[in-house]
C-alpha positions as CSV (number, residue, x, y, z in Angstrom):
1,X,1.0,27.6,-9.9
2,X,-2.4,28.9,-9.1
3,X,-5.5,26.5,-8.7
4,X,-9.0,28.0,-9.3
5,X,-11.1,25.5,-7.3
6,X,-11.1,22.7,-4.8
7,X,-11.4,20.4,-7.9
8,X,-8.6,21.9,-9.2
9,X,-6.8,21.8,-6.0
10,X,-6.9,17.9,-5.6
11,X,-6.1,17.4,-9.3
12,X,-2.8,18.9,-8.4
13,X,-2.7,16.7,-5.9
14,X,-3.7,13.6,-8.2
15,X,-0.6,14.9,-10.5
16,X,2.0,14.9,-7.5
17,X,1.0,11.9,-6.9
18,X,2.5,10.1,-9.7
19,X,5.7,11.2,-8.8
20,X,5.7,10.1,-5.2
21,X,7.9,7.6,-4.1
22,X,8.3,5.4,-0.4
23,X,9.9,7.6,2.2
24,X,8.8,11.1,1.0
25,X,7.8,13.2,3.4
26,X,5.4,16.5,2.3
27,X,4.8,19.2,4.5
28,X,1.8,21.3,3.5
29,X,2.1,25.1,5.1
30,X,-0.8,27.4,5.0
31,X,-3.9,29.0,7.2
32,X,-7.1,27.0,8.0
33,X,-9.0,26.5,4.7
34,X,-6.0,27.1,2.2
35,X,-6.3,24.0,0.4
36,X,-4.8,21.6,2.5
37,X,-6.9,18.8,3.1
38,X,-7.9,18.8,-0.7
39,X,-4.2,18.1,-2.0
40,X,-4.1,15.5,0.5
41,X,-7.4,14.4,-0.9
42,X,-6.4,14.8,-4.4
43,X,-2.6,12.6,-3.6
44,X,-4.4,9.9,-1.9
45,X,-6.3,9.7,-5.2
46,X,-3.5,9.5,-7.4
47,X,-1.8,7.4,-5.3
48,X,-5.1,4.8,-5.9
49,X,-6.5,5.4,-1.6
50,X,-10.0,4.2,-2.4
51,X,-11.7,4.9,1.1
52,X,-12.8,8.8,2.2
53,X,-9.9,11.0,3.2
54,X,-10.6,13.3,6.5
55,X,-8.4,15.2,8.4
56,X,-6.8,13.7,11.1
57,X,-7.3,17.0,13.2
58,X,-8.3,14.9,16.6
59,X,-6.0,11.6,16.1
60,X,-2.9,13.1,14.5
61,X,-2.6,10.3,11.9
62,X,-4.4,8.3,9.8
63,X,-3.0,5.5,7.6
64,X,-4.2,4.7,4.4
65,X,-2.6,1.5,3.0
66,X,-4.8,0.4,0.1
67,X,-3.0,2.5,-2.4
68,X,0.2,1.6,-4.6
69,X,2.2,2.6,-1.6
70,X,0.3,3.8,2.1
71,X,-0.2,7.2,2.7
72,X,0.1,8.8,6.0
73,X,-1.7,11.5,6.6
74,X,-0.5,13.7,9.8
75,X,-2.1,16.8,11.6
76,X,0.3,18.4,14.0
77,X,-2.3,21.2,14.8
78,X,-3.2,20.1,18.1
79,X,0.3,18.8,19.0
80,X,1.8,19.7,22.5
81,X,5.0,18.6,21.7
82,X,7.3,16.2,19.7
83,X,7.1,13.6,22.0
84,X,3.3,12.8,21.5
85,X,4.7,12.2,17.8
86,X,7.9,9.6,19.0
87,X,5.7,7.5,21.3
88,X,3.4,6.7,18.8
89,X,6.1,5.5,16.6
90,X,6.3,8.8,14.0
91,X,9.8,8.2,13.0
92,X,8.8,4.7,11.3
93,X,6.1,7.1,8.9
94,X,8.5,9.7,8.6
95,X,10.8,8.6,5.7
96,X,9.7,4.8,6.0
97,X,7.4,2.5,3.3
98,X,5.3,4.9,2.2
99,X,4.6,8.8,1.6
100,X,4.0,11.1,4.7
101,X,2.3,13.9,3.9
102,X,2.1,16.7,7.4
103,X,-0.6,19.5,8.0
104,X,0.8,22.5,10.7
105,X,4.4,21.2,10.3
106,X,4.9,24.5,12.2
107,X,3.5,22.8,15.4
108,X,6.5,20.9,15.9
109,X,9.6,22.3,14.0
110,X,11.6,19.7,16.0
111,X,9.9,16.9,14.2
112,X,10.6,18.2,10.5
113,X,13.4,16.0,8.6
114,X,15.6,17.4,6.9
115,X,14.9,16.5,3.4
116,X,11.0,17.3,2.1
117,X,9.3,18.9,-0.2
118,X,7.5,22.0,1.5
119,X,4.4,23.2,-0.4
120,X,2.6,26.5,0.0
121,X,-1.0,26.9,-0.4
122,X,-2.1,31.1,-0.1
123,X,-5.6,31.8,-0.9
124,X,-5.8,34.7,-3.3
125,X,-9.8,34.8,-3.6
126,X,-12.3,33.1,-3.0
127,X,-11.3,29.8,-4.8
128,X,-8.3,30.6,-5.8
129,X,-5.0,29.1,-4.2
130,X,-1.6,29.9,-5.3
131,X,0.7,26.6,-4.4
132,X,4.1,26.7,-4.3
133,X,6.5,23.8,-3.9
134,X,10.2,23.6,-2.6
135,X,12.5,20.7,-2.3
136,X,14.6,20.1,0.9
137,X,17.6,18.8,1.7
138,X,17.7,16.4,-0.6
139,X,14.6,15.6,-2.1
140,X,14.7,15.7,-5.4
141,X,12.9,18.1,-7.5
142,X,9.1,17.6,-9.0
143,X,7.5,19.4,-11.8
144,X,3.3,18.9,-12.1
145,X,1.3,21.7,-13.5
């Protein structure tokens, strides 16, 4: 599907969102600036995460458990390895009570479970995103427009 704006971008994300259920994990692939901080924006929206959503770029997670179910937002960017993630308790987000969703899943393949829903966000202007989504193992599949 192709978004047209940021706004656009995290009413995608507000659409996924409905379909979300406790222990899905979401791995968002694509360059700095693709989009995907506003889908994470946009699903903590829909998933009713009333507080400000930032990047958790210098503390590698940030929990947000005022929604229907808690949102946890990881950044792997600055990630030296997988063990940084397994001391500070990762595999109880991962697939646990609520909905992981993981920017630069590329930093730490190790880490990835097996079942997710990958989504690709590739600028194509200025604005314009083209996302892609692809279940997993076996997550199941989700349709949002």
């Amino acid at each position: 599907m192709l978004s047209h704006s940021p706004a656009q971008t995290r009413e995608l994300g507000r659409q996924l969102a409905q379909s979300l259920i406790p222990g899905d994990v979401l791995l968002l692939y694509g360059d700095l600036g693709a989009g995907k901080s506003e889908l994470t924006r946009g699903i903590a929206e829909g998933l009713g995460v009333s507080g400000p959503v930032t990047s958790p770029s210098f503390t590698i997670l940030n929990v947000y458990d005022d929604g229907r179910i808690p949102l946890y937002h990881f950044d792997w960017y600055r990630l030296e390895s997988a063990e940084e993630l397994y001391e500070m308790g990762m595999d109880e987000y991962l697939g646990g009570d609520g909905v992981a969703v993981v920017e630069w899943p590329t930093q730490c393949p190790e880490a990835i479970p097996e079942t997710h829903l990958a989504i690709h966000l590739t600028p194509v202007g200025e604005a314009e995103r083209e996302i892609s989504c692809s279940p997993m193992g076996e997550f199941r599949c989700i349709t949002f427009d």
